[in-house]
MIGUDREN-594205 format. One record per residue (C-alpha): chain; residue in three letters; x, y negated, z. Coordinates in steps of 0.5 Angstrom, whole numbers, plus 500, padded with zeros to 3 digits. Layout:
// MIGUDREN-594205
mol,type,c1,c2,c3
A,ALA,X,Y,Z .
...
END
This chain:
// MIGUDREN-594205
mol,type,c1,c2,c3
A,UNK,606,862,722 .
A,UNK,607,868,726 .
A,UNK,601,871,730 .
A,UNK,601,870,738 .
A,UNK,600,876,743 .
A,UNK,592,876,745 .
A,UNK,592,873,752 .
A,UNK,598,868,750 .
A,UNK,597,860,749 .
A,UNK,600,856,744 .
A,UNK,605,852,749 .
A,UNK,608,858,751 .
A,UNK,613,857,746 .
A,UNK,620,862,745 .
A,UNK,623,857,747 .
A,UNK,620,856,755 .
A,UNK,619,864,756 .
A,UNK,627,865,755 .
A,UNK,627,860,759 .
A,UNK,623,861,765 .
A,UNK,627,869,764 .
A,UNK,632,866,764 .
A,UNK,630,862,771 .
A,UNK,626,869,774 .
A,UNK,632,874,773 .
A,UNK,636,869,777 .
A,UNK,632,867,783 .
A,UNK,631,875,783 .
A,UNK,638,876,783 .
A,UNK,640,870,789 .
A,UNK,639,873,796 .
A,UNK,641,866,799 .
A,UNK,638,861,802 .
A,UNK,634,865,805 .
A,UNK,628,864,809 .
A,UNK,625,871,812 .
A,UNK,618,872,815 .
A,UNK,618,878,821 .
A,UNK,616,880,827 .
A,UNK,622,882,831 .
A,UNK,621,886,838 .
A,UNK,629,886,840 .
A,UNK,636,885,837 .
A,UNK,636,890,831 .
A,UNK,630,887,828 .
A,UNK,635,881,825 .
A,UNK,637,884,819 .
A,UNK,640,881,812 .
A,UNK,634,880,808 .
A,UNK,637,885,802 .
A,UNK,636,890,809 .
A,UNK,629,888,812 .
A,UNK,626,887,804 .
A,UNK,630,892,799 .
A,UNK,626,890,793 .
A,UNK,625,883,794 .
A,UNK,630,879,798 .
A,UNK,631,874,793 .
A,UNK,628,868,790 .
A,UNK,629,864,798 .
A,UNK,622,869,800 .
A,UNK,617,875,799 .
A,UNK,613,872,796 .
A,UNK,618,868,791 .
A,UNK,621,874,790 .
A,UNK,615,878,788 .
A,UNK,612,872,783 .
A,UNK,619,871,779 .
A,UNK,618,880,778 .
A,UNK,612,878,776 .
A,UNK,614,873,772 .
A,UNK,619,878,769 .
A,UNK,614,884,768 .
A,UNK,609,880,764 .
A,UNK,614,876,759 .
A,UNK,617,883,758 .
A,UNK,610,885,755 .
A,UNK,607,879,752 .
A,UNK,613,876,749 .
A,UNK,618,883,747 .
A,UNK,623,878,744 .
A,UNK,623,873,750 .
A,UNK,631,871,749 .
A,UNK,634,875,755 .
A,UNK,631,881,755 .
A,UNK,636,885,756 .
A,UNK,638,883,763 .
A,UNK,629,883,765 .
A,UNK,629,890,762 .
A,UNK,635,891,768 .
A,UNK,632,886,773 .
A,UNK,626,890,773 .
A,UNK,630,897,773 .
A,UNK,634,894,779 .
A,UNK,628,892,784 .
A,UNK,623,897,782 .
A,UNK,627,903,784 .
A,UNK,621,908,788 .
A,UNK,627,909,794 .
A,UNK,626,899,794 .
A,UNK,619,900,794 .
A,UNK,618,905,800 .
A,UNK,623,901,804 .
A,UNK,617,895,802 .
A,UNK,611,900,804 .
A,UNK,615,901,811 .
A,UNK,616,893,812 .
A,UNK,609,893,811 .
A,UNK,606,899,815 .
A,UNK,609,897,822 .
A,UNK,605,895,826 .
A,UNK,608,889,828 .
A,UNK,609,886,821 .
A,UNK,600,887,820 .
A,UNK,599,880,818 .
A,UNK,605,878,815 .
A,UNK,605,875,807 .
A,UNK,597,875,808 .
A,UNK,594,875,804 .
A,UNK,598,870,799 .
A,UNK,603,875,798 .
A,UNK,598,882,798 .
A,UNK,596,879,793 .
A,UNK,602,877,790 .
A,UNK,604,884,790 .
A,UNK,598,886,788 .
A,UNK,598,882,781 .
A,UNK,604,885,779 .
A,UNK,602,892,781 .
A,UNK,596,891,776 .
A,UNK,601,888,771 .
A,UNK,605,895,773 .
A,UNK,599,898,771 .
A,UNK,602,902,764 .
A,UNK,609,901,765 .
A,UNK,614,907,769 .
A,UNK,614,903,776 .
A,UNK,607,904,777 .
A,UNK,609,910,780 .
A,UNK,613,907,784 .
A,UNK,610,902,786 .
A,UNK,604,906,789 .
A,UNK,606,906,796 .
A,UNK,606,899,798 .
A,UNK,600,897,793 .
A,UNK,597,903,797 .
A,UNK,599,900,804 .
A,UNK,597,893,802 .
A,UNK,590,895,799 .
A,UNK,589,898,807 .
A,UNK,592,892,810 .
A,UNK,586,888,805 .
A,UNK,580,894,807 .
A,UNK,582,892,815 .
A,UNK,583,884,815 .
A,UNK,577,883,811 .
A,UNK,571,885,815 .
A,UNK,575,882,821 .
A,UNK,576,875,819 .
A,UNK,570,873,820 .
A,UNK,571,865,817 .
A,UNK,576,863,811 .
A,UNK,582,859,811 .
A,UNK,580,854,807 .
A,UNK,588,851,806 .
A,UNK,592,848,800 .
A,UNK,598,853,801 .
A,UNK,599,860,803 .
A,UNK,593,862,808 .
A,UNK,589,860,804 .
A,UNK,583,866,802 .
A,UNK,580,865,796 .
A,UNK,587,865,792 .
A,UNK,589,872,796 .
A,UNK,583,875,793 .
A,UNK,583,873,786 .
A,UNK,590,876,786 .
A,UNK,588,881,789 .
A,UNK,582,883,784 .
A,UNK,584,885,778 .
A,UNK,589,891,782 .
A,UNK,582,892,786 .
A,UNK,577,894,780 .
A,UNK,583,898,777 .
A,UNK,585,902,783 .
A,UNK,582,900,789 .
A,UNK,574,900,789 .
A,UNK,574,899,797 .
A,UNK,578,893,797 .
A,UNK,574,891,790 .
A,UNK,568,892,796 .
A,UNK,570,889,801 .
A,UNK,573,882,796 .
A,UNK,566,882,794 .
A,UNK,563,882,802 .
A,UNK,568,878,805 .
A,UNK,567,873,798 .
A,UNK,559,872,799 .
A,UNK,559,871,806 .
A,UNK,564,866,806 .
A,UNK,563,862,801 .
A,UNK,555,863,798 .
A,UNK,551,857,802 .
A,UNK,558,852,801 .
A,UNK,554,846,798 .
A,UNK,557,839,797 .
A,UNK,565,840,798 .
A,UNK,567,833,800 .
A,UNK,573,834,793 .
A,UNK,575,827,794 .
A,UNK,579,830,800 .
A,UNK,584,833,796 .
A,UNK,590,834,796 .
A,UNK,592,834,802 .
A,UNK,600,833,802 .
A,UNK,604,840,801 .
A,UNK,599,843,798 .
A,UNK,599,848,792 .
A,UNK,593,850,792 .
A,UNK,586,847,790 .
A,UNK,582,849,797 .
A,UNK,575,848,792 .
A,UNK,578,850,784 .
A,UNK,581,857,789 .
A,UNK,574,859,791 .
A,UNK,570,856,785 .
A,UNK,575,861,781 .
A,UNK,574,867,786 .
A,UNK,566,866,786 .
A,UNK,566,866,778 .
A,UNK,570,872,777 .
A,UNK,565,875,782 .
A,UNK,558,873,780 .
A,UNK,554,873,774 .
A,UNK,555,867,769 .
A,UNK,548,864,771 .
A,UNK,549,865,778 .
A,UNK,556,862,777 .
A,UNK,553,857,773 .
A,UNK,547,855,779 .
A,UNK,552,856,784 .
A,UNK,557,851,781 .
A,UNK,553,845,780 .
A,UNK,551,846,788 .
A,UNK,558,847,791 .
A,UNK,561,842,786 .
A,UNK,556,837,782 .
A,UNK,561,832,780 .
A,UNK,566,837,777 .
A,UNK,570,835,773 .
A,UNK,572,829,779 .
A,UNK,575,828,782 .
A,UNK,581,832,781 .
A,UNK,586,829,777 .
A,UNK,594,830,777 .
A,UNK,598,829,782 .
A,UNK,605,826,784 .
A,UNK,611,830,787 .
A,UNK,617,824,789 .
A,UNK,622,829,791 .
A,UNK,623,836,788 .
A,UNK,628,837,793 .
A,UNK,623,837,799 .
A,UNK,620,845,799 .
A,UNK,613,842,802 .
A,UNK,613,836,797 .
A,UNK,616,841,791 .
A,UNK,608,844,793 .
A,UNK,605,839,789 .
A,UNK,607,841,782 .
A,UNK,603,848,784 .
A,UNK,597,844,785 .
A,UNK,597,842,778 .
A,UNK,599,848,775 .
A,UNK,593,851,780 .
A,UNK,588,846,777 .
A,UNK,591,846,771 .
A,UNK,590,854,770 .
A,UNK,581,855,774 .
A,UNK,580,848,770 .
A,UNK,581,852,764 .
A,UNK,577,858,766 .
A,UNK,571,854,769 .
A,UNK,571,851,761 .
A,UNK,575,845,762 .
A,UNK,580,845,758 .
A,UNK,582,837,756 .
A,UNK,582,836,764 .
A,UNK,587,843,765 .
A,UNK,591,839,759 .
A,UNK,593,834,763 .
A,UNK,594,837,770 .
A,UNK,599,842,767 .
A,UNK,603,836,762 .
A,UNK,604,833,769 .
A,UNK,608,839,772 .
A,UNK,610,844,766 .
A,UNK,617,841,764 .
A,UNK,619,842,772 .
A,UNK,619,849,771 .
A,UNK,626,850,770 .
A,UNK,631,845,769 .
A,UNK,629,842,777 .
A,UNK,631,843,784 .
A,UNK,631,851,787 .
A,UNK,626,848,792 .
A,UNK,621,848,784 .
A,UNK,624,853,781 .
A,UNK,624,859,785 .
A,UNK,617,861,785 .
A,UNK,613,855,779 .
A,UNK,614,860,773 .
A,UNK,609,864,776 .
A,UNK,604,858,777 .
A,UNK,605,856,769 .
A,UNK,605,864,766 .
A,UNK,598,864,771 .
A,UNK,596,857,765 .
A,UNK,600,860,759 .
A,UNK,597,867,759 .
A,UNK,591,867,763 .
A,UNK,588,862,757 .
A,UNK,580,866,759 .
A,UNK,575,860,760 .
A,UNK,567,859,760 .
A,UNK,563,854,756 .
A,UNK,564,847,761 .
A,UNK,558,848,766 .
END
């Protein structure tokens, strides 16, 4: 049997990496539909989205876009061979032009678009910065990550409760993102992650999880914080901290349902099991993070535009995060 990269699980076959390429270099490539978040203060604001986002004007949204660059950058170094290499090689080289980038630094360093893709797609951008981080983009893409760490150092002190949501503004999920970036580059973000992190979430006791979820949701409000506050404290302190915030783990959480792909919010369900799937595996929970991603892995690809243009993230974050603890 061949050996597998370090940091790859085993369901990750070749056979899906090519097909998640394949779905990625597609999305990236396809401008509309389109739905495009900005301030516009007079007429020549409205813009085509390839003009407002040079770099990532695809995949239906910012966010979408810079998820599937993502998932691109990281089949190109953990699976070499992934089937279409030659159009991720030509994708990446595409969007990752230093002359896109700066485009995208300036979208975010005007004044009026302060607070848009906050924080879900700041930190978004700054996992791919960090999966850039030995590669010949990382140049390039310095600028925006520079603008985005200074958006994170002034939002944070300021936002004084978290967002505690299933979809993109919630706060948790945006830091975890954003960490690994943060320790790399970025030590006032990392800082400032941890303050806003222990002021928001360290006296949380008795989440009520069995309110979970809500309808369009793609994130777990609780596994996000209990992920978050894992990669930030010591294990026994996590430990303790755990067993406070949520005592009855593993329940109540089990896979949900989505009754039609077609519907971008009810489509959000398969990133709730897929997110489930992939802090239940990092928490030591590996049978219950088995089943959450059987329920939403094979929709991947193969599914509705409304699946498929941002879900091969939510599984690459399953299949190639494999990292877990003992199950408390």
């Amino acid at each position: 049997m061949a050996s597998r990269t370090p940091g790859v699980s085993a369901e990750l076959s070749a056979e899906a990496a090519h097909a998640y390429a394949e779905v990625a270099v597609a999305n990236v490539r396809r401008e509309y539909p389109n739905v495009l978040h900005a301030v516009l203060e007079g007429p020549s604001d409205v813009v085509e989205p390839h003009v407002a986002h040079p770099a990532f004007h695809g995949s239906l949204d910012w966010h979408s876009c810079v998820e599937m660059v993502w998932v691109l950058a990281r089949l190109s170094r953990l699976v070499p061979n992934v089937g279409t290499r030659d159009d991720v090689v030509a994708v990446l080289a595409e969007t990752l032009t230093a002359e896109k980038l700066a485009g995208e630094a300036s979208f975010f360093a005007a004044e009026r678009n302060r607070s848009v893709e906050r924080p879900y797609g700041w930190g978004w951008a700054l996992t791919l910065a960090a999966e850039l981080e030995a590669t010949p983009y990382r140049e390039a893409f310095a600028p925006l990550a520079d603008v985005l760490v200074r958006r994170f150092v002034e939002w944070l002190p300021k936002q004084a409760y978290p967002v505690r949501a299933g979809t993109h503004g919630n706060s948790a999920f945006g830091l975890v993102l954003a960490l690994p970036y943060a320790r790399l580059r970025a030590p006032e973000l990392a800082a400032g992650i941890e303050e806003a992190s222990r002021r928001w979430f360290l006296a949380d006791e008795n989440y009520p999880a069995g309110w979970e979820p809500s309808g369009t949701d793609f994130l777990s409000p609780a596994l996000c914080e209990a992920v978050l506050m894992q990669e930030l404290m010591p294990e026994t302190e996590f430990a303790e901290w755990l067993d406070r915030f949520l005592p009855t783990l593993p329940r109540p959480f089990e896979p949900v349902a989505v009754t039609d792909p077609s519907d971008g919010q009810l489509a959000h369900l398969h990133g709730l099991n897929l997110n489930r799937a992939w802090v239940l595996r990092r928490l030591g929970f590996r049978d219950e993070a088995a089943r959450h991603a059987e329920a939403s892995l094979a929709h991947v690809t193969g599914s509705d535009y409304m699946v498929e243009h941002w879900l091969a993230a939510f599984a690459l974050l399953y299949l190639t995060e494999p990292r877990d603890r003992a199950a408390p």
